[in-house]
Predicted model as a PDB file, atoms N, CA, C, CB and O in Angstrom, pLDDT in the B-factor column:
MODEL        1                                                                  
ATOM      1  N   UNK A   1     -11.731   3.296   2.782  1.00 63.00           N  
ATOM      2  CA  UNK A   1     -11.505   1.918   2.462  1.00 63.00           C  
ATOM      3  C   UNK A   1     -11.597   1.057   3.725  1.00 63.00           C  
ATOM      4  CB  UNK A   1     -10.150   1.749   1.785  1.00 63.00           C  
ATOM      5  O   UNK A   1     -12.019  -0.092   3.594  1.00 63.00           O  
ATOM      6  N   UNK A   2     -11.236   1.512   4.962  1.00 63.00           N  
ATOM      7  CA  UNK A   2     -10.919   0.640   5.943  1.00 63.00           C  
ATOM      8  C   UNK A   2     -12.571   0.650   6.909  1.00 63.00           C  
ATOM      9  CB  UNK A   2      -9.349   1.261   6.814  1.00 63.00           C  
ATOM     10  O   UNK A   2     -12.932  -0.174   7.750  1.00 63.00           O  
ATOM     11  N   UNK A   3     -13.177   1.649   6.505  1.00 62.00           N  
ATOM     12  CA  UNK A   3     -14.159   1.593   7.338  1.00 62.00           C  
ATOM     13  C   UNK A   3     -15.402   0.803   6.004  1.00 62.00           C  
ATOM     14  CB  UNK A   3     -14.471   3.355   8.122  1.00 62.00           C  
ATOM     15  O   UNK A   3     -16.231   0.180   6.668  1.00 62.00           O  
ATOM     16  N   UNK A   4     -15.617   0.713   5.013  1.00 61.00           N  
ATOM     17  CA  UNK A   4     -16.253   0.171   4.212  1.00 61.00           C  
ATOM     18  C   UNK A   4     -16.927  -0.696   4.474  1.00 61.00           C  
ATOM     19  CB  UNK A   4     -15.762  -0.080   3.506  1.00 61.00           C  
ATOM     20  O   UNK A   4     -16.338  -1.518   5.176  1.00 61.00           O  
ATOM     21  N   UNK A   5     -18.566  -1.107   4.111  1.00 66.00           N  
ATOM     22  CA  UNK A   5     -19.216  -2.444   4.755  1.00 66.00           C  
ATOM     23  C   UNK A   5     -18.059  -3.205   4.048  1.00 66.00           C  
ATOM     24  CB  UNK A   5     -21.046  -2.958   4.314  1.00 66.00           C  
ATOM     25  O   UNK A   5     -17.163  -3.722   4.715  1.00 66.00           O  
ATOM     26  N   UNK A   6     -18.093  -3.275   2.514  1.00 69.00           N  
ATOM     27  CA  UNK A   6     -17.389  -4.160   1.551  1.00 69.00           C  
ATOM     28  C   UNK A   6     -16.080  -4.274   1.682  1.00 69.00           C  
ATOM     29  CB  UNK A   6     -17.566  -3.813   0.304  1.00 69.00           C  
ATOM     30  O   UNK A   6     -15.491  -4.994   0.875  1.00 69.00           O  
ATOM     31  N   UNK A   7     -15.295  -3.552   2.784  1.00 70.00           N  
ATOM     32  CA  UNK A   7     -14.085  -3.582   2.334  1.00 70.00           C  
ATOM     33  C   UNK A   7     -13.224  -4.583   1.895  1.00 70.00           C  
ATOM     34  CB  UNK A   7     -13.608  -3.142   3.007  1.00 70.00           C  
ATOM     35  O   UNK A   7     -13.585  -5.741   2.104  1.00 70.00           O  
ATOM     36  N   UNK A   8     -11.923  -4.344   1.202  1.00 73.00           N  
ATOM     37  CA  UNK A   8     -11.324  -5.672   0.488  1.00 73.00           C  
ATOM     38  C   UNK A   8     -11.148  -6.360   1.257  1.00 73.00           C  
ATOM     39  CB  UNK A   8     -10.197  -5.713  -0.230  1.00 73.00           C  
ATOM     40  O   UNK A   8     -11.763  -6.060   2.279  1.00 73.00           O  
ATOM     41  N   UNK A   9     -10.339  -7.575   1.360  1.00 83.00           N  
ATOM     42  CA  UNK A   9      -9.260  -8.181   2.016  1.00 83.00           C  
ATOM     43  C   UNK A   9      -7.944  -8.026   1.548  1.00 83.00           C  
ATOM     44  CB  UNK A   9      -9.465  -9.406   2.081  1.00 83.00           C  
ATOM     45  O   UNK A   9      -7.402  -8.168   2.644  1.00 83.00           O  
ATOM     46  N   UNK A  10      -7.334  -7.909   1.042  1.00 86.00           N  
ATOM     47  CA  UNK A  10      -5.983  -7.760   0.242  1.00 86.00           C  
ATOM     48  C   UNK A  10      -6.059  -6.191  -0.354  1.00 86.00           C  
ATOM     49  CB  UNK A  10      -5.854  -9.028  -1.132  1.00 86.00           C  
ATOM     50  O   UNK A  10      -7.089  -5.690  -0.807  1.00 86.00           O  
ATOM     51  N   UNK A  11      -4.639  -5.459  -0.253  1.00 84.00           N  
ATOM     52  CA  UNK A  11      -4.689  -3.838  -0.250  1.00 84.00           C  
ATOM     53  C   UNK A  11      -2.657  -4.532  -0.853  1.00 84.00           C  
ATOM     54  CB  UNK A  11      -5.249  -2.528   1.977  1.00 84.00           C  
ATOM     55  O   UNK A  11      -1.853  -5.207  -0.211  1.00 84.00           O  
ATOM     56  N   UNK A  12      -2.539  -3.840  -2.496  1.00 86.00           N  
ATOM     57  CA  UNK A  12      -1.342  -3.831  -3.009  1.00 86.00           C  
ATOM     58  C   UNK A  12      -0.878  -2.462  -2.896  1.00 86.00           C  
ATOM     59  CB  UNK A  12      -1.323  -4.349  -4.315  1.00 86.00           C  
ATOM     60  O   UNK A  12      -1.598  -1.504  -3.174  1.00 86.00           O  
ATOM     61  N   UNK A  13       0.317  -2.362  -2.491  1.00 84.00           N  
ATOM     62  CA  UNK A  13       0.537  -0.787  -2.525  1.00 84.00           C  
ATOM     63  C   UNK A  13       2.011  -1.024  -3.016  1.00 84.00           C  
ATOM     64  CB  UNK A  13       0.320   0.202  -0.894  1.00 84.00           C  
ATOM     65  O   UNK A  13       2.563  -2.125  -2.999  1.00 84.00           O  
ATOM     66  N   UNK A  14       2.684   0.364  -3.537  1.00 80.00           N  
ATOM     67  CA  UNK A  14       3.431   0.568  -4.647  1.00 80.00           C  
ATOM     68  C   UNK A  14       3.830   2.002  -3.948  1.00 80.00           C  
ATOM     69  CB  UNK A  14       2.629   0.471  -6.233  1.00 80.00           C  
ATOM     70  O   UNK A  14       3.631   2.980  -4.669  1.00 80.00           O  
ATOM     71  N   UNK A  15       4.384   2.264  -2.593  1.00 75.00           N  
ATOM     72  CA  UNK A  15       4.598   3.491  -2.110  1.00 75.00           C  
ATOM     73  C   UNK A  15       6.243   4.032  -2.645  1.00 75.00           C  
ATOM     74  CB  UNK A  15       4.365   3.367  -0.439  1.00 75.00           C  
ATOM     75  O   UNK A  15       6.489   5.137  -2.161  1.00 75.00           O  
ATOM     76  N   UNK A  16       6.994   3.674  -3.223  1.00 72.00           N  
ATOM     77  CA  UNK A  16       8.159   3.886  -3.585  1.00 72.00           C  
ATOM     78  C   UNK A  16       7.769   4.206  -5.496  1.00 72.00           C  
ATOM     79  CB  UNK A  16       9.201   2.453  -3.024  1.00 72.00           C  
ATOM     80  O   UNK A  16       8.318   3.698  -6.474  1.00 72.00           O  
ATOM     81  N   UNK A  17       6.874   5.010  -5.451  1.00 68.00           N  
ATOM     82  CA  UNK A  17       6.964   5.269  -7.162  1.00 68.00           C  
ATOM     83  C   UNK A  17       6.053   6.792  -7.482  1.00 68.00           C  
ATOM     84  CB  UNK A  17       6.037   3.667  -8.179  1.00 68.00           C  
ATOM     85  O   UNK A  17       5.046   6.783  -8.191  1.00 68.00           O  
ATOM     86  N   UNK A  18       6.629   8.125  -6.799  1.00 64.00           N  
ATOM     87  CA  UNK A  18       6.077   9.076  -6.469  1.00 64.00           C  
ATOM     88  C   UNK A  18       7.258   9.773  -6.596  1.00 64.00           C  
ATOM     89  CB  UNK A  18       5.328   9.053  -5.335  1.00 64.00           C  
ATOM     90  O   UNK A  18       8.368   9.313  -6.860  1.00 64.00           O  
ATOM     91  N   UNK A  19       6.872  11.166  -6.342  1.00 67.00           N  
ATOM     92  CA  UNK A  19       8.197  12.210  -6.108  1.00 67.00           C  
ATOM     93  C   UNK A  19       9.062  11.825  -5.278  1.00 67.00           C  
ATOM     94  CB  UNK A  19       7.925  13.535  -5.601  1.00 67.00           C  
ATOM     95  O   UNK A  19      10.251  11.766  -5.591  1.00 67.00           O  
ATOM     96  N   UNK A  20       8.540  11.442  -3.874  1.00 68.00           N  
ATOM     97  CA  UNK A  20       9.564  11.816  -3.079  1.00 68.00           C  
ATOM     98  C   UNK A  20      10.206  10.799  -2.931  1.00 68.00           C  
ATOM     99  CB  UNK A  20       9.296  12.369  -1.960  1.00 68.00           C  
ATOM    100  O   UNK A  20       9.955   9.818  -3.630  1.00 68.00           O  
ATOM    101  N   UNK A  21      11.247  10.776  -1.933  1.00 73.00           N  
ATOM    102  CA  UNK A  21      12.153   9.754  -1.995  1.00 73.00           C  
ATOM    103  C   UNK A  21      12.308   9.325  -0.737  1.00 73.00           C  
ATOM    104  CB  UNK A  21      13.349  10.076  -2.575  1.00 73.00           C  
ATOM    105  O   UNK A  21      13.166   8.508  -0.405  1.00 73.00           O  
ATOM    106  N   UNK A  22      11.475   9.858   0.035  1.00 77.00           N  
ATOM    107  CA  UNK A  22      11.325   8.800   1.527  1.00 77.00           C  
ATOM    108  C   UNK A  22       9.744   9.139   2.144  1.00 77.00           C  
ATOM    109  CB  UNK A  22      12.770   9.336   3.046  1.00 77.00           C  
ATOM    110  O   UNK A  22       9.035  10.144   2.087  1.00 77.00           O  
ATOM    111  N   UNK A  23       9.596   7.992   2.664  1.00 75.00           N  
ATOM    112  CA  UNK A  23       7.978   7.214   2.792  1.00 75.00           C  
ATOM    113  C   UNK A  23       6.885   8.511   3.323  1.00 75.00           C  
ATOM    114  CB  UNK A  23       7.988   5.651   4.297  1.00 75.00           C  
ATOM    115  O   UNK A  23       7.424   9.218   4.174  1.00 75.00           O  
ATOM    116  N   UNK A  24       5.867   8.812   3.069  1.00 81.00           N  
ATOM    117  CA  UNK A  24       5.160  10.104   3.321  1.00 81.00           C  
ATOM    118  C   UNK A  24       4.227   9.344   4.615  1.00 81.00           C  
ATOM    119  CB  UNK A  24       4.177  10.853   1.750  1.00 81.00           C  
ATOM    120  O   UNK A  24       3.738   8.216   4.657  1.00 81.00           O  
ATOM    121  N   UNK A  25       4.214  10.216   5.405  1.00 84.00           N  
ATOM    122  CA  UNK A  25       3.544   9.585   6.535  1.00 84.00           C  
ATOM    123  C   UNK A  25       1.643   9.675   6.401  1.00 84.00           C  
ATOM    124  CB  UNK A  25       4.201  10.482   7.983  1.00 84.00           C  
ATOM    125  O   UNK A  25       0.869   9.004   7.084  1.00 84.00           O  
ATOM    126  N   UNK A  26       1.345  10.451   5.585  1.00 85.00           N  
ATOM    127  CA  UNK A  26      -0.081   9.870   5.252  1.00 85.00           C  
ATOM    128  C   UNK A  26      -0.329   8.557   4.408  1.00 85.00           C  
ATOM    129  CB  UNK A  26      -0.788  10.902   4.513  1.00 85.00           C  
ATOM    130  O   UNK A  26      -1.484   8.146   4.302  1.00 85.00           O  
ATOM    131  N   UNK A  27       0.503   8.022   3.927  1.00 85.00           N  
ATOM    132  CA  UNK A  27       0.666   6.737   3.051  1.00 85.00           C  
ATOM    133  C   UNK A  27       1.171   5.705   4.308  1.00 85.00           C  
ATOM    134  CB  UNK A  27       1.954   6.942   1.595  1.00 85.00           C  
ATOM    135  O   UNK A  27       0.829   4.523   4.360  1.00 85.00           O  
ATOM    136  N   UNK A  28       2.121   6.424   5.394  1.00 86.00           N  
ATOM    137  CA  UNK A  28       2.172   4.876   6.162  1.00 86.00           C  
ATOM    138  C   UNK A  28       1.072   5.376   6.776  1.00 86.00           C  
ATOM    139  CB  UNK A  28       3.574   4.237   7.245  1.00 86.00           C  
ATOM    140  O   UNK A  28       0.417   4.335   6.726  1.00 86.00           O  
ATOM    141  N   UNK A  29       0.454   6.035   7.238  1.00 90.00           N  
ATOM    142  CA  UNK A  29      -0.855   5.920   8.241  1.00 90.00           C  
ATOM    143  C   UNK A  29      -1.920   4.973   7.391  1.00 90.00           C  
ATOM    144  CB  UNK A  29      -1.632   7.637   8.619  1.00 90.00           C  
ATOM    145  O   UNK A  29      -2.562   3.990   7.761  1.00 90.00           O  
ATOM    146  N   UNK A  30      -1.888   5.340   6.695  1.00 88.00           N  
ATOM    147  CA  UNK A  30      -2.923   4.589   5.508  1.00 88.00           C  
ATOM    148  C   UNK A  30      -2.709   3.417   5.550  1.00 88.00           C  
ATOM    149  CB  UNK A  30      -2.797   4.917   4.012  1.00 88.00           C  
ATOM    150  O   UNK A  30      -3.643   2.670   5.842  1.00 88.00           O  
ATOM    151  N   UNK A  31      -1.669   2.991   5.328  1.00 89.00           N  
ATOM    152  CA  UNK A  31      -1.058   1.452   5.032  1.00 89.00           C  
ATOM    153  C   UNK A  31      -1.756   1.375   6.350  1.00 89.00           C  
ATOM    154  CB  UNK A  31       0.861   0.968   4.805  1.00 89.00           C  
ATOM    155  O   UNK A  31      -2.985   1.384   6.419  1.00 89.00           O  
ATOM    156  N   UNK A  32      -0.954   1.297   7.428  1.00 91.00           N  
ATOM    157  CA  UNK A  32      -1.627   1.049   9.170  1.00 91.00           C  
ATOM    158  C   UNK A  32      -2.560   0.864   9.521  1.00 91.00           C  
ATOM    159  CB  UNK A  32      -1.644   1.817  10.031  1.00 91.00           C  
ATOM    160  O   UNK A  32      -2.957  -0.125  10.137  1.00 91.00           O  
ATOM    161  N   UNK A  33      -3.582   2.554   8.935  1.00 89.00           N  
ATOM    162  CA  UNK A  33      -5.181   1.727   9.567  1.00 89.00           C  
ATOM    163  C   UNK A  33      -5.147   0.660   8.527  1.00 89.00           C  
ATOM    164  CB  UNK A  33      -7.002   2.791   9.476  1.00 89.00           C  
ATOM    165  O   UNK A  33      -5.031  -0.242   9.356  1.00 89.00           O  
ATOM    166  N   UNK A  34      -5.153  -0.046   7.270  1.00 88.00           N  
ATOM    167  CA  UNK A  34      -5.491  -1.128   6.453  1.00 88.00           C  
ATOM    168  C   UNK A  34      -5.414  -2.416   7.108  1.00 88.00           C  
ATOM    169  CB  UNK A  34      -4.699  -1.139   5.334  1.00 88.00           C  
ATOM    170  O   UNK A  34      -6.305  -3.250   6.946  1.00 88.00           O  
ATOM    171  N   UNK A  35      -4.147  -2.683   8.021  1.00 88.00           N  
ATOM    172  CA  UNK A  35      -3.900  -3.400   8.752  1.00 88.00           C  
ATOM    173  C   UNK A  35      -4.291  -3.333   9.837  1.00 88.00           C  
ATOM    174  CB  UNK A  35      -3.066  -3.521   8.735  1.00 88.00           C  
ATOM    175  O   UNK A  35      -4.499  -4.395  10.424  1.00 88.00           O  
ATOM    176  N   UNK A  36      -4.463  -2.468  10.304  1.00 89.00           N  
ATOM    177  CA  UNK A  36      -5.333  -3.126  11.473  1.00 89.00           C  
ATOM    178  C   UNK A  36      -6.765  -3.009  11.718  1.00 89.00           C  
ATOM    179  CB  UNK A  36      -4.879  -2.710  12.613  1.00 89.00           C  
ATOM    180  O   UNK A  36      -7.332  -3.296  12.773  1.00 89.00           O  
ATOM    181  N   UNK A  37      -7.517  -2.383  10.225  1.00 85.00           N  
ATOM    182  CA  UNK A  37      -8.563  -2.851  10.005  1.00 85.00           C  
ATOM    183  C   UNK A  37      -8.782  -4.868   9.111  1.00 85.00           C  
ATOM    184  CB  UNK A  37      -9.024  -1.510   9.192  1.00 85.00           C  
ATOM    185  O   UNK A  37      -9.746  -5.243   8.444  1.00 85.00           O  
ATOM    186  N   UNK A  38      -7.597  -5.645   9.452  1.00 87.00           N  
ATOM    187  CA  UNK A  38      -7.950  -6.891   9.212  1.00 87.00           C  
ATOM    188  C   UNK A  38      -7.289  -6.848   7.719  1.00 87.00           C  
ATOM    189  CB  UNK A  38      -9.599  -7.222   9.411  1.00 87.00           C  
ATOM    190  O   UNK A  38      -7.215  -7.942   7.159  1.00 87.00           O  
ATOM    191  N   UNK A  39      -6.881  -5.899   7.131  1.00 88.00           N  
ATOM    192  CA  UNK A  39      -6.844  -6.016   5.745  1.00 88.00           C  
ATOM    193  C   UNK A  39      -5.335  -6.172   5.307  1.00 88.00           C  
ATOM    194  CB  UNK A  39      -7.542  -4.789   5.095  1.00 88.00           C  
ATOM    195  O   UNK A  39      -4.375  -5.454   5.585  1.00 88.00           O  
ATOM    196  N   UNK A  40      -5.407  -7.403   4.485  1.00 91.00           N  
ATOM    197  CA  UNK A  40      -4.098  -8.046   4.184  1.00 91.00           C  
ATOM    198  C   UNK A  40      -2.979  -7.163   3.396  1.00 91.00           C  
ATOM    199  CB  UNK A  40      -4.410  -9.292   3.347  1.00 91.00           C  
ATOM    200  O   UNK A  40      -3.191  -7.278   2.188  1.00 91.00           O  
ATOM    201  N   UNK A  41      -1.793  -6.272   3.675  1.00 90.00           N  
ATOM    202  CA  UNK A  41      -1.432  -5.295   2.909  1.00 90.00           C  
ATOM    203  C   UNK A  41      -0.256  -5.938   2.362  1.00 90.00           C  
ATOM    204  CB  UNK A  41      -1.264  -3.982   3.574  1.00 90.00           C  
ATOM    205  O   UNK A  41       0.545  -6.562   3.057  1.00 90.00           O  
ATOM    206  N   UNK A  42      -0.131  -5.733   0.726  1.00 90.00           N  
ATOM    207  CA  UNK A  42       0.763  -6.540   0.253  1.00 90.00           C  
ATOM    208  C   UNK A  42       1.891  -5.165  -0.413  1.00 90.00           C  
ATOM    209  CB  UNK A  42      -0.030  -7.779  -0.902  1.00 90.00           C  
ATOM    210  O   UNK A  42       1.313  -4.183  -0.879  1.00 90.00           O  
ATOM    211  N   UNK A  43       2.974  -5.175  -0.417  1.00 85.00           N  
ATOM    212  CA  UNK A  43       3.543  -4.398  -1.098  1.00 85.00           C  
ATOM    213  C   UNK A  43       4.315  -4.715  -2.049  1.00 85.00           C  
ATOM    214  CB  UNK A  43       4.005  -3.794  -0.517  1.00 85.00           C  
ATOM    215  O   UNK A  43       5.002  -5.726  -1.908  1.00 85.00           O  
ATOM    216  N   UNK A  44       4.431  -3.750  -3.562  1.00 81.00           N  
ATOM    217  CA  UNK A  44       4.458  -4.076  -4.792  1.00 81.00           C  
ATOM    218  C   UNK A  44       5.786  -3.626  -5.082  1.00 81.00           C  
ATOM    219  CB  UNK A  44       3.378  -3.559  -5.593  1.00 81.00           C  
ATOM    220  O   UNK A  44       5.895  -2.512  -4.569  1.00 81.00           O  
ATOM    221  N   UNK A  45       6.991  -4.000  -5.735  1.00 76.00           N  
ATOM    222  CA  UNK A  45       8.498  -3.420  -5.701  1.00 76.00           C  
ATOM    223  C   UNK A  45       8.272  -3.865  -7.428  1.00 76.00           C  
ATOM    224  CB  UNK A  45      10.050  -4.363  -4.433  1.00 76.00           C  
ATOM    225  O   UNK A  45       7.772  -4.876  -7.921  1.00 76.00           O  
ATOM    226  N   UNK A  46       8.830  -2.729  -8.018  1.00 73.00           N  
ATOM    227  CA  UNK A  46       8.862  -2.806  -9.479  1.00 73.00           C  
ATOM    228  C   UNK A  46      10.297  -3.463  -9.849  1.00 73.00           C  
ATOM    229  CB  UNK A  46       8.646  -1.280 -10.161  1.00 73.00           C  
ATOM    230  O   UNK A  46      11.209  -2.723  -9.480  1.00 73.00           O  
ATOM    231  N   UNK A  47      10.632  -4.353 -10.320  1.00 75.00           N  
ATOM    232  CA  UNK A  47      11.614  -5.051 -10.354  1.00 75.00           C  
ATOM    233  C   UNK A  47      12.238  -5.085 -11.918  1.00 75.00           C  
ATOM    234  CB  UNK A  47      11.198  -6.310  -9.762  1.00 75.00           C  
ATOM    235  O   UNK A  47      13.246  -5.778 -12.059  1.00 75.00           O  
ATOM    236  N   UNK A  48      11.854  -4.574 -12.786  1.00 73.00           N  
ATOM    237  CA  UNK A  48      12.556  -4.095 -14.255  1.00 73.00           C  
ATOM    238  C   UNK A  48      11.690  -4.418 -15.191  1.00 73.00           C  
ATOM    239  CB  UNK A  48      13.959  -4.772 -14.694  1.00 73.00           C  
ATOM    240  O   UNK A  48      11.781  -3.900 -16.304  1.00 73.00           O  
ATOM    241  N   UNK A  49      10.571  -5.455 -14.852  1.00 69.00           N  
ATOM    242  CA  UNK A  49       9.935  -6.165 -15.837  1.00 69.00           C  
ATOM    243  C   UNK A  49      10.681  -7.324 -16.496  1.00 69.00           C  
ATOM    244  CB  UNK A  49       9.563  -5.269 -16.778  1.00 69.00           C  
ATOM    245  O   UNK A  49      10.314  -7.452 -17.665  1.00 69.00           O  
ATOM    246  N   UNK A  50      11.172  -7.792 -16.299  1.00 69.00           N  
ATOM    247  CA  UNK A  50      12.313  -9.020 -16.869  1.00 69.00           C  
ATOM    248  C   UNK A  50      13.530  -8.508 -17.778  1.00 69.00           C  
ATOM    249  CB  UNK A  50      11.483 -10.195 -17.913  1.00 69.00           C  
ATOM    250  O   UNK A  50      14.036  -9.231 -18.636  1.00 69.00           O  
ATOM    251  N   UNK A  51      13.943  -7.244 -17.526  1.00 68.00           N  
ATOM    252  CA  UNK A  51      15.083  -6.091 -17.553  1.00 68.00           C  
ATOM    253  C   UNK A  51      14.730  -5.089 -18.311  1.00 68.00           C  
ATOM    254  CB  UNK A  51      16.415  -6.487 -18.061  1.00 68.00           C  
ATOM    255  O   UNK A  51      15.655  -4.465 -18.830  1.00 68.00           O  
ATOM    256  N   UNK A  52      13.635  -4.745 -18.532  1.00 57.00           N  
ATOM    257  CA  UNK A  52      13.307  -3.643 -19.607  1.00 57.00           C  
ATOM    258  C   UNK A  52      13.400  -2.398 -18.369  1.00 57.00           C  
ATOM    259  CB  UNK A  52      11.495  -3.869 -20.589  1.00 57.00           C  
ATOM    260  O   UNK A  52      13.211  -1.218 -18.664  1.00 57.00           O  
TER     261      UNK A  52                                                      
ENDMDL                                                                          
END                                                                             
């Protein structure tokens, strides 16, 4: 993704919705190069859906 001619600009990530229960370091490396390949990283927190 980060090396891509096309790559995005904006990268949503959702790293808290997996097995484990603390951050996997190939997911922050990932996140990292995104950013500092220029690419805007937004992160996604599931919040109940309006309490469901």
């Amino acid at each position: 993704m980060n090396t891509a001619a096309g790559r995005p600009g904006m990268l949503v990530a959702n790293v808290f919705n997996g097995p484990a229960d603390e951050a996997e370091p190939a997911c922050t490396s990932a996140l990292a190069a995104a950013h500092a390949a220029g690419i805007k990283v937004i992160g996604y927190v599931d919040t109940g859906y309006f309490g469901g």
